[in-house]
mmCIF file as Biopython writes it, N, C-alpha, C and O atoms, coordinates in Angstrom:
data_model
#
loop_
_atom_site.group_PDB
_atom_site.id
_atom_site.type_symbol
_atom_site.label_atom_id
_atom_site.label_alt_id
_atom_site.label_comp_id
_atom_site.label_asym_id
_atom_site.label_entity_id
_atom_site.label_seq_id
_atom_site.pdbx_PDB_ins_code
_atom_site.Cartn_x
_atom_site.Cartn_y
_atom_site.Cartn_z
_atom_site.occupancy
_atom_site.B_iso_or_equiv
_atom_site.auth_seq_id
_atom_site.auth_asym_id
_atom_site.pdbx_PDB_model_num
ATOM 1   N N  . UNK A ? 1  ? 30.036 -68.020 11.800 1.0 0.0 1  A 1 
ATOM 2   C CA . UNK A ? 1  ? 28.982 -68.583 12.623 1.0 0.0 1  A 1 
ATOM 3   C C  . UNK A ? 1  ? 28.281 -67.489 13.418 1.0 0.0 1  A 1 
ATOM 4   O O  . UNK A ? 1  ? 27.055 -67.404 13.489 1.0 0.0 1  A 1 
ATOM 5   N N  . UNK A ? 2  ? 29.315 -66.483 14.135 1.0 0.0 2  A 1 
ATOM 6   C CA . UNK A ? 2  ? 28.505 -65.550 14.887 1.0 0.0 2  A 1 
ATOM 7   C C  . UNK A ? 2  ? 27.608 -64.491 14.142 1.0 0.0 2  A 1 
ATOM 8   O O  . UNK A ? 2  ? 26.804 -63.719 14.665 1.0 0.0 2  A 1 
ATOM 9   N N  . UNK A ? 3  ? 27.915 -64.619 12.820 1.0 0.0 3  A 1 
ATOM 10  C CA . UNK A ? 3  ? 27.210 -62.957 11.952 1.0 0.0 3  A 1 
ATOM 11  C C  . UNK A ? 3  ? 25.497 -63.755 11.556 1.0 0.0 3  A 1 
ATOM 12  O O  . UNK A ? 3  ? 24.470 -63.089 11.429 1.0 0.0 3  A 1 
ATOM 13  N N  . UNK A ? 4  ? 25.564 -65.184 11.431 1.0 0.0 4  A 1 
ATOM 14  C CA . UNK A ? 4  ? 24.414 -66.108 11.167 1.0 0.0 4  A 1 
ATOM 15  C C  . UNK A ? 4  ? 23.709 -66.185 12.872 1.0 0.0 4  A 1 
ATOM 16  O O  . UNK A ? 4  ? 22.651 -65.576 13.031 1.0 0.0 4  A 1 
ATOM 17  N N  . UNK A ? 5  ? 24.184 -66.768 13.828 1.0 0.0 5  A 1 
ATOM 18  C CA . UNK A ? 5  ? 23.771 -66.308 15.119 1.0 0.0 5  A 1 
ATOM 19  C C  . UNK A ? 5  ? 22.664 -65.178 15.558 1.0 0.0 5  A 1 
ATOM 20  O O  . UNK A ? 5  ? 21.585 -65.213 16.150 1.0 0.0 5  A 1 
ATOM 21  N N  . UNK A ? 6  ? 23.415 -64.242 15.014 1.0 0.0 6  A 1 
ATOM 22  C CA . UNK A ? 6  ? 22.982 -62.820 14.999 1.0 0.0 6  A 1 
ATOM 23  C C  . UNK A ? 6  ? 22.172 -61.789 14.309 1.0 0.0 6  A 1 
ATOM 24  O O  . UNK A ? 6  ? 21.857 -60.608 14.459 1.0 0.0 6  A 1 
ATOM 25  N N  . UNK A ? 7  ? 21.922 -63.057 13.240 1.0 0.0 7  A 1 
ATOM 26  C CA . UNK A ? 7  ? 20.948 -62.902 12.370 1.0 0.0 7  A 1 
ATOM 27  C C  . UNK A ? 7  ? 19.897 -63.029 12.407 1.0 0.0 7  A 1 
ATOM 28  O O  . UNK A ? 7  ? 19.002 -62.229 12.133 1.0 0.0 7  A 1 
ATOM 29  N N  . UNK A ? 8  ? 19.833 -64.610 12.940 1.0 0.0 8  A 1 
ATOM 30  C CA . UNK A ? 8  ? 18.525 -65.296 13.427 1.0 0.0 8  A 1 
ATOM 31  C C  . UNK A ? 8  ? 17.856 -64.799 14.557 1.0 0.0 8  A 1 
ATOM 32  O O  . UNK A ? 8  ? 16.666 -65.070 14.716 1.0 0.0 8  A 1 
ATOM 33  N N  . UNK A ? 9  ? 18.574 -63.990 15.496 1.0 0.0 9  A 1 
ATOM 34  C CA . UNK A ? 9  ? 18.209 -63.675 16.662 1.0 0.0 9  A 1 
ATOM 35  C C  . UNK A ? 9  ? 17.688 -62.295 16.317 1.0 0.0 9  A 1 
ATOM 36  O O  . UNK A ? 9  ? 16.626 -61.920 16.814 1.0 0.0 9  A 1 
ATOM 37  N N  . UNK A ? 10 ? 18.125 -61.804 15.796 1.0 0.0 10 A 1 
ATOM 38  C CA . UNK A ? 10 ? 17.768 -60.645 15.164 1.0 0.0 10 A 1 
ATOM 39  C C  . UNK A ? 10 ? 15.777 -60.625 14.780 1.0 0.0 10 A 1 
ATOM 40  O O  . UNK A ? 10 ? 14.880 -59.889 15.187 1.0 0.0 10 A 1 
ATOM 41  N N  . UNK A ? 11 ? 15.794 -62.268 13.471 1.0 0.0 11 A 1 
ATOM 42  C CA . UNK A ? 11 ? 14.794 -61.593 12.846 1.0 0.0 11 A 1 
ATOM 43  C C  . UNK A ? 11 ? 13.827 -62.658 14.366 1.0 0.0 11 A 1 
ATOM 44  O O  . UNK A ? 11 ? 12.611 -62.552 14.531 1.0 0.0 11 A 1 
ATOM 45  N N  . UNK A ? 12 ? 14.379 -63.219 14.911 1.0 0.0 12 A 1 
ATOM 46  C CA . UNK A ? 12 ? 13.247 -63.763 16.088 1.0 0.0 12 A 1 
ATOM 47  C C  . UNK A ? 12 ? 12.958 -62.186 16.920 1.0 0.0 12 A 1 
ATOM 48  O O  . UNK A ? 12 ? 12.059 -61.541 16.380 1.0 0.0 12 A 1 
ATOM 49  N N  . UNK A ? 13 ? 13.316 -61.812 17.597 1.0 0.0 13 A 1 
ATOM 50  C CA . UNK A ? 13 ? 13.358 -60.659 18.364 1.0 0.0 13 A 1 
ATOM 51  C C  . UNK A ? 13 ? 12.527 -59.741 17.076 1.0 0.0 13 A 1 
ATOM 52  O O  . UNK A ? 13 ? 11.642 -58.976 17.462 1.0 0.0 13 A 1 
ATOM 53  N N  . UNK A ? 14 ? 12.759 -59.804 15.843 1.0 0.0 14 A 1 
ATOM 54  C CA . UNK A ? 14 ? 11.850 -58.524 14.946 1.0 0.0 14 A 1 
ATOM 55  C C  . UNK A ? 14 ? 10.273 -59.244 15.101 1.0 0.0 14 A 1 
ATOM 56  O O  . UNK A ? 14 ? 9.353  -58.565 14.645 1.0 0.0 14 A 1 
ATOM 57  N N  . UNK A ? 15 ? 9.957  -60.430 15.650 1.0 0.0 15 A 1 
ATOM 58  C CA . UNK A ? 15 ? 9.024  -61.154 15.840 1.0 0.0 15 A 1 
ATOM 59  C C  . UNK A ? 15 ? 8.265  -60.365 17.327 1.0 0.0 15 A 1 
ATOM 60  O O  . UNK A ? 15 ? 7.076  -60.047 17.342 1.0 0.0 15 A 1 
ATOM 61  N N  . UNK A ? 16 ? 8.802  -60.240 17.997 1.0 0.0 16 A 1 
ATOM 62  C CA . UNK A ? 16 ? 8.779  -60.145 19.273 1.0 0.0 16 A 1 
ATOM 63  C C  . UNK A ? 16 ? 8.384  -58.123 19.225 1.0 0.0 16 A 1 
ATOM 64  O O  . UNK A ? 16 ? 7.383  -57.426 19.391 1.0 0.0 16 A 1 
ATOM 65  N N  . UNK A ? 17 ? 9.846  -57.888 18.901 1.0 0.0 17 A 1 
ATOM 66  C CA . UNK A ? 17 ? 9.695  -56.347 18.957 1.0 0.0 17 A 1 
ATOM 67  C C  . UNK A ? 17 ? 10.954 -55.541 17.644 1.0 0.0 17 A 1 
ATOM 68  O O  . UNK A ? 17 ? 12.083 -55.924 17.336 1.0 0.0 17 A 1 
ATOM 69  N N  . UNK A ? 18 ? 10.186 -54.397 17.158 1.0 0.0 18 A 1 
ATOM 70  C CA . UNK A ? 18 ? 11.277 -54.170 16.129 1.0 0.0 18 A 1 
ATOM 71  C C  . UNK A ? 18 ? 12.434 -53.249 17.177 1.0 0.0 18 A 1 
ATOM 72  O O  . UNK A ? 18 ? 13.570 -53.090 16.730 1.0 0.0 18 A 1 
ATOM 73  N N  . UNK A ? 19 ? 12.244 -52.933 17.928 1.0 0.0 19 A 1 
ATOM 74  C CA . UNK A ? 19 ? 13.159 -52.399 18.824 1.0 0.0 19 A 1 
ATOM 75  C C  . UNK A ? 19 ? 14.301 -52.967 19.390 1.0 0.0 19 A 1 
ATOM 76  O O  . UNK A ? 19 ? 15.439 -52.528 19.552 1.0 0.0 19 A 1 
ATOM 77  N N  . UNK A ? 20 ? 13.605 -54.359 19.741 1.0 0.0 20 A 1 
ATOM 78  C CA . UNK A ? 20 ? 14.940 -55.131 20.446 1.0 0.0 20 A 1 
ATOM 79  C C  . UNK A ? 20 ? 15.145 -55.993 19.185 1.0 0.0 20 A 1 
ATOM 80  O O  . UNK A ? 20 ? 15.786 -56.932 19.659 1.0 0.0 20 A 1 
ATOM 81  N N  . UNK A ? 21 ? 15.006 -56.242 17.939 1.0 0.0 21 A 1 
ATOM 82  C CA . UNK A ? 21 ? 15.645 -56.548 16.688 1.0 0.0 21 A 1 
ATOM 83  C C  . UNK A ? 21 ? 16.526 -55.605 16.472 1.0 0.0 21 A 1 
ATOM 84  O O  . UNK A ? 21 ? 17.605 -56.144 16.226 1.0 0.0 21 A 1 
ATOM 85  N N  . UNK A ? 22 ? 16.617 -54.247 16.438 1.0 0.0 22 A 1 
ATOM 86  C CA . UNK A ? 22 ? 16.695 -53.180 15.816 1.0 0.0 22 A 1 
ATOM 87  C C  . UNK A ? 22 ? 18.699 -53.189 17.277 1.0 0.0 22 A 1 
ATOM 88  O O  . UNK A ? 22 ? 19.875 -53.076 16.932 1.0 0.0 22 A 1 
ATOM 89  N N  . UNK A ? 23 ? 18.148 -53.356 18.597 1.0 0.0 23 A 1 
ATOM 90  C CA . UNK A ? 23 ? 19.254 -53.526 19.262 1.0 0.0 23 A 1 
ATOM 91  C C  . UNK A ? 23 ? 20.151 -54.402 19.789 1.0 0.0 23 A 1 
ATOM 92  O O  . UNK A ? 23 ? 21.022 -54.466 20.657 1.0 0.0 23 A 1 
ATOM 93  N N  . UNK A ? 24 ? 19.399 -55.329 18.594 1.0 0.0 24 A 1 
ATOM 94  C CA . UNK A ? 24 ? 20.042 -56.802 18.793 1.0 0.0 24 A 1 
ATOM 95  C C  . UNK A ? 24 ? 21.275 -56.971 17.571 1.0 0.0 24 A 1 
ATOM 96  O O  . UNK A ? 24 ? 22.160 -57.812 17.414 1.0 0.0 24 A 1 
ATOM 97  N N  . UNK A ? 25 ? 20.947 -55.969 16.938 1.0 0.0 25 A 1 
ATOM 98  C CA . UNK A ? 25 ? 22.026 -55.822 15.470 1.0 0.0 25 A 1 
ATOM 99  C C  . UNK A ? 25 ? 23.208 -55.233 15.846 1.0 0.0 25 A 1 
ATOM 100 O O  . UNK A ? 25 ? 24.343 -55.699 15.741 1.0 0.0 25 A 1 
ATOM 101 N N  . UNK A ? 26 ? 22.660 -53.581 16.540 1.0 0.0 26 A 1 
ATOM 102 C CA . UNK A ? 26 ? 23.715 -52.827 17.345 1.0 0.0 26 A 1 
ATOM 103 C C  . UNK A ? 26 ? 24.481 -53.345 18.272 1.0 0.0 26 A 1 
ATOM 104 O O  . UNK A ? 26 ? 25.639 -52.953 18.419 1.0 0.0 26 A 1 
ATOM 105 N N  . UNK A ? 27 ? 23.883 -54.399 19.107 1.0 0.0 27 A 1 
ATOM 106 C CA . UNK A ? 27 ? 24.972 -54.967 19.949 1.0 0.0 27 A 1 
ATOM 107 C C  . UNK A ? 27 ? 26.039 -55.932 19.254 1.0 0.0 27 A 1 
ATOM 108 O O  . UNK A ? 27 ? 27.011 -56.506 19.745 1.0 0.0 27 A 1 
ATOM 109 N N  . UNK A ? 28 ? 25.552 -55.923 17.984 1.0 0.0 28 A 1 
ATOM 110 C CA . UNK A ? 28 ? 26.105 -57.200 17.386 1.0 0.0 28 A 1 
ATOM 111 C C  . UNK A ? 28 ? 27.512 -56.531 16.867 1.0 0.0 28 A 1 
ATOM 112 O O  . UNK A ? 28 ? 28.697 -56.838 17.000 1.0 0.0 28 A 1 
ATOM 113 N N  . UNK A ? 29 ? 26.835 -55.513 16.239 1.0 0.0 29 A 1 
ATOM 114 C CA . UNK A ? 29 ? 28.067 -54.425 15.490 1.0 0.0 29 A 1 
ATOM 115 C C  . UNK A ? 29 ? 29.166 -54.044 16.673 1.0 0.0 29 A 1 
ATOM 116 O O  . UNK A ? 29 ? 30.337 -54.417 16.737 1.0 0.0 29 A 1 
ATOM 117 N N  . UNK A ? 30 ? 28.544 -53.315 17.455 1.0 0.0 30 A 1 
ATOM 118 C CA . UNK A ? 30 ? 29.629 -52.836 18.724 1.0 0.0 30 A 1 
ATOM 119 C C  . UNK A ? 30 ? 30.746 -54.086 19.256 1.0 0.0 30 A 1 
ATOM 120 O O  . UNK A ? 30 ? 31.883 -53.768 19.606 1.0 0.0 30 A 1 
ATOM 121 N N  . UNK A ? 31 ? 30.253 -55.622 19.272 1.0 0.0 31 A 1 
ATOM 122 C CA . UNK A ? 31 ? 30.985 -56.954 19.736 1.0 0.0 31 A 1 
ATOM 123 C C  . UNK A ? 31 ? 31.898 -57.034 18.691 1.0 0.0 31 A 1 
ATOM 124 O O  . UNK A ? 31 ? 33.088 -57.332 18.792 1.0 0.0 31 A 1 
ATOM 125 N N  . UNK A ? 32 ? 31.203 -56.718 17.556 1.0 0.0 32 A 1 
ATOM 126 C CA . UNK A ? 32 ? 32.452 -57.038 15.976 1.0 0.0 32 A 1 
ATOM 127 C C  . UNK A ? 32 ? 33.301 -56.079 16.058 1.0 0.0 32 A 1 
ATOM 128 O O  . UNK A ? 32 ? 34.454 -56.399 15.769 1.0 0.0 32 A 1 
ATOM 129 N N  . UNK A ? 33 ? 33.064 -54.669 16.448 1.0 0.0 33 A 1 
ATOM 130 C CA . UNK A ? 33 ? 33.858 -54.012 16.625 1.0 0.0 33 A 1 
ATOM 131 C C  . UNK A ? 33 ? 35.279 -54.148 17.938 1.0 0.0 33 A 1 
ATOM 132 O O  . UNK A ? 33 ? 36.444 -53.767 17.816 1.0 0.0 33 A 1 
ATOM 133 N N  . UNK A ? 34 ? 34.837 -54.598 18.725 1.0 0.0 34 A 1 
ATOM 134 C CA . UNK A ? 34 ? 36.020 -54.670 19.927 1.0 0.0 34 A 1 
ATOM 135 C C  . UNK A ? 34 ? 36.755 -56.143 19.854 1.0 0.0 34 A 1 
ATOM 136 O O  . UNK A ? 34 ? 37.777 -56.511 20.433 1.0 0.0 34 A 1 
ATOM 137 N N  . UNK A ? 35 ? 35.894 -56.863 18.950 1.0 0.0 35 A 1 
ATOM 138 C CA . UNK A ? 35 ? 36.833 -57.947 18.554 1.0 0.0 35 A 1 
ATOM 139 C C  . UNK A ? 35 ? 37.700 -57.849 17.559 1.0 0.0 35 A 1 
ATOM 140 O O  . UNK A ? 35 ? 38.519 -58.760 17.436 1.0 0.0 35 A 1 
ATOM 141 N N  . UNK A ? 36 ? 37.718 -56.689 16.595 1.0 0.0 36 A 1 
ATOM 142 C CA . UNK A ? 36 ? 38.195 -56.587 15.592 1.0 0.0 36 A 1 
ATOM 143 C C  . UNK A ? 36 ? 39.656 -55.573 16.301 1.0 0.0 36 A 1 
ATOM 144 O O  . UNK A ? 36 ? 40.710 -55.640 15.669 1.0 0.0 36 A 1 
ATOM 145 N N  . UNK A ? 37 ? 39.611 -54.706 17.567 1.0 0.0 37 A 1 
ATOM 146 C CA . UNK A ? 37 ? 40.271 -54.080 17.655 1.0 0.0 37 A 1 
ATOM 147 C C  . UNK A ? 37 ? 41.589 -54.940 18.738 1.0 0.0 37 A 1 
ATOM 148 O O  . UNK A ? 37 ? 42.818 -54.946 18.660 1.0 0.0 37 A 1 
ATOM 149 N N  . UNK A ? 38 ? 40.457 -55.705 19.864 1.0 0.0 38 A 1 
ATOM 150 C CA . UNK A ? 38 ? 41.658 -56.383 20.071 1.0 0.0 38 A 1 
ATOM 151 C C  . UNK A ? 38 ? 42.320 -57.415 19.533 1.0 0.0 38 A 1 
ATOM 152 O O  . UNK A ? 38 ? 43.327 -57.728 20.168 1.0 0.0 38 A 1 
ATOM 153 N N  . UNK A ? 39 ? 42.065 -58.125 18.459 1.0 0.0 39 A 1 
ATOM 154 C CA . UNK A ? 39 ? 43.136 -58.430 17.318 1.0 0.0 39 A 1 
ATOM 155 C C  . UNK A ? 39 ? 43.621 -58.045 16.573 1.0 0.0 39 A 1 
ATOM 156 O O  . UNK A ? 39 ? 44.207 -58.720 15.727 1.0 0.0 39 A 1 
ATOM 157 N N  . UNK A ? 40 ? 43.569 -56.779 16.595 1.0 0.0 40 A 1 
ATOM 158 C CA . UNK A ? 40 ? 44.527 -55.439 15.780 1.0 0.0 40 A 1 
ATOM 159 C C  . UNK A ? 40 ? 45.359 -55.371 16.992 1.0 0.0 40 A 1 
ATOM 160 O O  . UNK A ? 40 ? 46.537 -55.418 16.637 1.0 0.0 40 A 1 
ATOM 161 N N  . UNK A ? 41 ? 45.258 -55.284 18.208 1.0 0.0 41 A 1 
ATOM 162 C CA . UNK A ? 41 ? 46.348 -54.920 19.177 1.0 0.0 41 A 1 
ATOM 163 C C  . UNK A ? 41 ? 46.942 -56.229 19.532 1.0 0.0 41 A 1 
ATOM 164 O O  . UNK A ? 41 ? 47.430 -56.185 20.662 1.0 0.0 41 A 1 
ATOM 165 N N  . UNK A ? 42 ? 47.029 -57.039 19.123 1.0 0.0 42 A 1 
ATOM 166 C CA . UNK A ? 42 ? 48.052 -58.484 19.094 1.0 0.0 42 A 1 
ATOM 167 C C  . UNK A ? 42 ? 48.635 -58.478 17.690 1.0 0.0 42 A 1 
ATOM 168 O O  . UNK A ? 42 ? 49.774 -58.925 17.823 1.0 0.0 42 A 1 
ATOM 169 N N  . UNK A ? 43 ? 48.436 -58.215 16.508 1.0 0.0 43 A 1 
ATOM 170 C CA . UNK A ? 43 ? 49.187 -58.246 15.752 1.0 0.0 43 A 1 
ATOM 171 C C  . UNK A ? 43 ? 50.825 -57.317 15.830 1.0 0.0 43 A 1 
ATOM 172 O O  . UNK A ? 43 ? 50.870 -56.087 15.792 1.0 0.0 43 A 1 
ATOM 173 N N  . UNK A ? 44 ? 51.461 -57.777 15.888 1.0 0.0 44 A 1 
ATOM 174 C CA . UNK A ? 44 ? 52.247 -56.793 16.316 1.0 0.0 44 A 1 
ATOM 175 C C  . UNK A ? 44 ? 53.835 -57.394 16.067 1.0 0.0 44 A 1 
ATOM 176 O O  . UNK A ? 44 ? 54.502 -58.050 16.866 1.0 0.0 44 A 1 
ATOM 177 N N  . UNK A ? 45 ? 54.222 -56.936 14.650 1.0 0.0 45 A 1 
ATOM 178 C CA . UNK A ? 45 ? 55.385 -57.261 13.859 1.0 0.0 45 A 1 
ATOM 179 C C  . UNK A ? 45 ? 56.280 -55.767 13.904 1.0 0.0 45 A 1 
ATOM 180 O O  . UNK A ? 45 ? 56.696 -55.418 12.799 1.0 0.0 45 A 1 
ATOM 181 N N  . UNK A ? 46 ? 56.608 -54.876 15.040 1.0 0.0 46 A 1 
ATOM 182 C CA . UNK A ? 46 ? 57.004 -54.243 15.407 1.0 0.0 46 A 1 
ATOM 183 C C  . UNK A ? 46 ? 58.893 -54.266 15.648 1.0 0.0 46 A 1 
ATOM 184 O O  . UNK A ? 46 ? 59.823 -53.478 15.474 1.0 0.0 46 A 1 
ATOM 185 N N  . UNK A ? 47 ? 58.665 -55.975 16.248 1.0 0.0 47 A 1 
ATOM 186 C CA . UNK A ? 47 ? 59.759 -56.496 16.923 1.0 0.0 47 A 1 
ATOM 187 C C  . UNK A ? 47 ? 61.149 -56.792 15.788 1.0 0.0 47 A 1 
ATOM 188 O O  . UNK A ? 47 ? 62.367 -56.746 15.962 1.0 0.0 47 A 1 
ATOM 189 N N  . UNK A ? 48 ? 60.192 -57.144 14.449 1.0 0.0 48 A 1 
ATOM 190 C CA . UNK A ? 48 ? 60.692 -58.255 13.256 1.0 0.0 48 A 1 
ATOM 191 C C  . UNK A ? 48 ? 61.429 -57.007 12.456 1.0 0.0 48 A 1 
ATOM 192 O O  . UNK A ? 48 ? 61.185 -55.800 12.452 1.0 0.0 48 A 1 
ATOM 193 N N  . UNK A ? 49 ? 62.475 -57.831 11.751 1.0 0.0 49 A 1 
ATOM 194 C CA . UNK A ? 49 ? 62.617 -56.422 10.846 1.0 0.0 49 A 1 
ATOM 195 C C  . UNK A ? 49 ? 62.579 -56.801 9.259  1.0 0.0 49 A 1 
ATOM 196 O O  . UNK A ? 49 ? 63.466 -57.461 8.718  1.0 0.0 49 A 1 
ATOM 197 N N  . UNK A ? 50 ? 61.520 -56.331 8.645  1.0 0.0 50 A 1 
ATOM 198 C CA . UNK A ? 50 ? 60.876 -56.489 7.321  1.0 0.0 50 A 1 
ATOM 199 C C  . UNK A ? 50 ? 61.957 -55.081 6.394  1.0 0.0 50 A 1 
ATOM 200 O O  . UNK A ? 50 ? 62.733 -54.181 6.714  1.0 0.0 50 A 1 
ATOM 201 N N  . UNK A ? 51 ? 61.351 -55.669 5.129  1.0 0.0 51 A 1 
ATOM 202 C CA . UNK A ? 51 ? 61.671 -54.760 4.329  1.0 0.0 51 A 1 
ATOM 203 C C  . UNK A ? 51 ? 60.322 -54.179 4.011  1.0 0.0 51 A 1 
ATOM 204 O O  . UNK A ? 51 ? 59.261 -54.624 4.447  1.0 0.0 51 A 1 
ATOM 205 N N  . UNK A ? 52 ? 60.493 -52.860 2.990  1.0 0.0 52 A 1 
ATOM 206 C CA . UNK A ? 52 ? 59.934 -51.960 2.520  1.0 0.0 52 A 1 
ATOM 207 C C  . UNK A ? 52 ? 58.329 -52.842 2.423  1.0 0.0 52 A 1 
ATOM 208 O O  . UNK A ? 52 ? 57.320 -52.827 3.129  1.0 0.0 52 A 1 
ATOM 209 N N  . UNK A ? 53 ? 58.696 -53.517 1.266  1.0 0.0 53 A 1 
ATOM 210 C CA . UNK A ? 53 ? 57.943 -54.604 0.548  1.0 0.0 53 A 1 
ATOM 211 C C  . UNK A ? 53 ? 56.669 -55.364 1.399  1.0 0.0 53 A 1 
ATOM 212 O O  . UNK A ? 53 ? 55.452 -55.369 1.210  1.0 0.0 53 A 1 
ATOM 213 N N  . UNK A ? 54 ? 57.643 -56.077 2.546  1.0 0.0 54 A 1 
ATOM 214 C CA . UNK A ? 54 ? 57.041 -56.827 3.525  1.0 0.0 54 A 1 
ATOM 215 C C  . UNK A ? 54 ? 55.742 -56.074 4.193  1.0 0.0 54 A 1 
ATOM 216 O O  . UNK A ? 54 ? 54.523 -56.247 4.191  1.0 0.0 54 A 1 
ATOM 217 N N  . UNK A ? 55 ? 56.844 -54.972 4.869  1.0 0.0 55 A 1 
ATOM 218 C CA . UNK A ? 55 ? 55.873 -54.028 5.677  1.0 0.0 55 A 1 
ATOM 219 C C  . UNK A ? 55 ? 54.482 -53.593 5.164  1.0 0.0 55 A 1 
ATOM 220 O O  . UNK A ? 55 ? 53.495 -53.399 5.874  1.0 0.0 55 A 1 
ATOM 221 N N  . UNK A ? 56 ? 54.596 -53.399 3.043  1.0 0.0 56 A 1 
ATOM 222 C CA . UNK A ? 56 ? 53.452 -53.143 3.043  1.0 0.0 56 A 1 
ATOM 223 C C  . UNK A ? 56 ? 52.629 -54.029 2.783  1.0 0.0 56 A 1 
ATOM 224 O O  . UNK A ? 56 ? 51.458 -53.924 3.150  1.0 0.0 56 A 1 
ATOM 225 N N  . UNK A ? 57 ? 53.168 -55.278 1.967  1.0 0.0 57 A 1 
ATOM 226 C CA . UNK A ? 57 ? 52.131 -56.344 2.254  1.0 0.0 57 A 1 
ATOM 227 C C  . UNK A ? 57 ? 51.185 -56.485 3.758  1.0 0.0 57 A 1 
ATOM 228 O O  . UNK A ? 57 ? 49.961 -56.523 3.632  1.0 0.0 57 A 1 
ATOM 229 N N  . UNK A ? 58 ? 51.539 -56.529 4.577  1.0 0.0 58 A 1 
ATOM 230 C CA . UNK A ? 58 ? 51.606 -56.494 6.175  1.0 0.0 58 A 1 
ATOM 231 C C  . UNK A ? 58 ? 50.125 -55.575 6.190  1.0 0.0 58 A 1 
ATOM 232 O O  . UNK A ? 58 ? 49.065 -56.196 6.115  1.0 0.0 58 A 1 
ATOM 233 N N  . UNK A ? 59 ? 50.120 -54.138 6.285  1.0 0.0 59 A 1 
ATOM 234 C CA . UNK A ? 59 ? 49.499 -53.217 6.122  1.0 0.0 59 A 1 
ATOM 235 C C  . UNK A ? 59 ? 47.946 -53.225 5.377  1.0 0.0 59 A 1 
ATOM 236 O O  . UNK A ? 59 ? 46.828 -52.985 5.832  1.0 0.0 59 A 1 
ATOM 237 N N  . UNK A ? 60 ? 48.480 -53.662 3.863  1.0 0.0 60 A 1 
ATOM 238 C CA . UNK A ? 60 ? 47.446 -54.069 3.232  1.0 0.0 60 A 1 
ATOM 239 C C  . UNK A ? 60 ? 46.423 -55.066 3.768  1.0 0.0 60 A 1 
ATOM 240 O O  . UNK A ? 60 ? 45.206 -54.990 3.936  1.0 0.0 60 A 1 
ATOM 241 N N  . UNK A ? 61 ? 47.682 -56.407 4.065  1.0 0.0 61 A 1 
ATOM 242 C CA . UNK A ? 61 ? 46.094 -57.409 5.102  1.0 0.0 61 A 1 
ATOM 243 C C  . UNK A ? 61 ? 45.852 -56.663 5.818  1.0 0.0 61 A 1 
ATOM 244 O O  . UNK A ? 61 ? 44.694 -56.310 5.595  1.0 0.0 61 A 1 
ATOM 245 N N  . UNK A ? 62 ? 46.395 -55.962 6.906  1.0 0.0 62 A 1 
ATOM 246 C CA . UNK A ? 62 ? 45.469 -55.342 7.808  1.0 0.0 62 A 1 
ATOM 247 C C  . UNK A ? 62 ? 44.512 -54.364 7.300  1.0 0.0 62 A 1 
ATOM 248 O O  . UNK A ? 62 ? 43.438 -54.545 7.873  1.0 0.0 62 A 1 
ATOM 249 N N  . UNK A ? 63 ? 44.466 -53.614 6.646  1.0 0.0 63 A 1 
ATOM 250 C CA . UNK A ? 63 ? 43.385 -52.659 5.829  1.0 0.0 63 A 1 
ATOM 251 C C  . UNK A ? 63 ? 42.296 -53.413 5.446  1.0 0.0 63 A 1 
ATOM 252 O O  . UNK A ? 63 ? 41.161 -52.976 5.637  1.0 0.0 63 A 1 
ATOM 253 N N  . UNK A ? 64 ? 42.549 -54.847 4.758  1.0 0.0 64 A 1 
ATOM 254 C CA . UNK A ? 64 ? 41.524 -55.757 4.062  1.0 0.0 64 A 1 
ATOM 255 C C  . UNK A ? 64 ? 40.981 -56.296 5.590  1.0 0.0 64 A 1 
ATOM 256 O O  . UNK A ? 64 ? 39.871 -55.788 5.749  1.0 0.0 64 A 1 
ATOM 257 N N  . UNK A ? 65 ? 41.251 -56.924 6.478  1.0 0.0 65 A 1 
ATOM 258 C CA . UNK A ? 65 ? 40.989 -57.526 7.555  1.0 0.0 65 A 1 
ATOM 259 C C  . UNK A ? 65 ? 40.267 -56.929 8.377  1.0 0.0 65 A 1 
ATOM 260 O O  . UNK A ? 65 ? 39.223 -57.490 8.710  1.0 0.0 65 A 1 
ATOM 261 N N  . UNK A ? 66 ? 40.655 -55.392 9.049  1.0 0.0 66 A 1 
ATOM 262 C CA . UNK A ? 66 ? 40.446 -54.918 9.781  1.0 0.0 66 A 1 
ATOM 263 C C  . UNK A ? 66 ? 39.927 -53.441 9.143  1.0 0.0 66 A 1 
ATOM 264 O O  . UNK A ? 66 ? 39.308 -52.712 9.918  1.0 0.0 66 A 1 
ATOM 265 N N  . UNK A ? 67 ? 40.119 -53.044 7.981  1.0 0.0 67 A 1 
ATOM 266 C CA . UNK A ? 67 ? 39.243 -51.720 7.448  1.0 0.0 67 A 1 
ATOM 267 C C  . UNK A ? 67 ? 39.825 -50.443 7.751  1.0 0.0 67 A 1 
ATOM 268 O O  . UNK A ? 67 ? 40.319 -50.646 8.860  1.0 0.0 67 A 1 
ATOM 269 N N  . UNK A ? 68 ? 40.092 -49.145 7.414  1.0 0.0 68 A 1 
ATOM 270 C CA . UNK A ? 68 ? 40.647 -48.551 7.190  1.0 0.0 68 A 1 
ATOM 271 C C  . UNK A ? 68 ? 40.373 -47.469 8.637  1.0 0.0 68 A 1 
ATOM 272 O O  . UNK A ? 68 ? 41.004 -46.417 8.750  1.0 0.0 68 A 1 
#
């Protein structure tokens, strides 16, 4: 919902000005970014004790989820 949000606002504002379109994207990116990090810092299977296997399944979603 929020990447569609942010879209629309985007191409309204490219209506308006390509500048504040242009920093209406960047703010968008920078929000995806600190949301993406503090749910990387709650995941946290630290406590659990996995095997080999587990751990990298584990890893992998996070790589796919959250990007390398």
């Amino acid at each position: 919902m929020a990447p569609v949000a942010s879209s629309l606002i985007s191409i309204v504002l490219a209506f308006i000005s390509p500048l504040a379109s242009i920093l209406s994207f960047l703010l968008t990116l920078i929000f995806v970014f600190l949301i993406r990090m503090k749910r990387f810092s709650k995941d946290n299977f630290d406590d659990i004790d996995l095997t080999d296997d587990e751990k990298e399944f584990i890893g992998n979603i996070r790589k796919c989820i959250y990007g390398e």
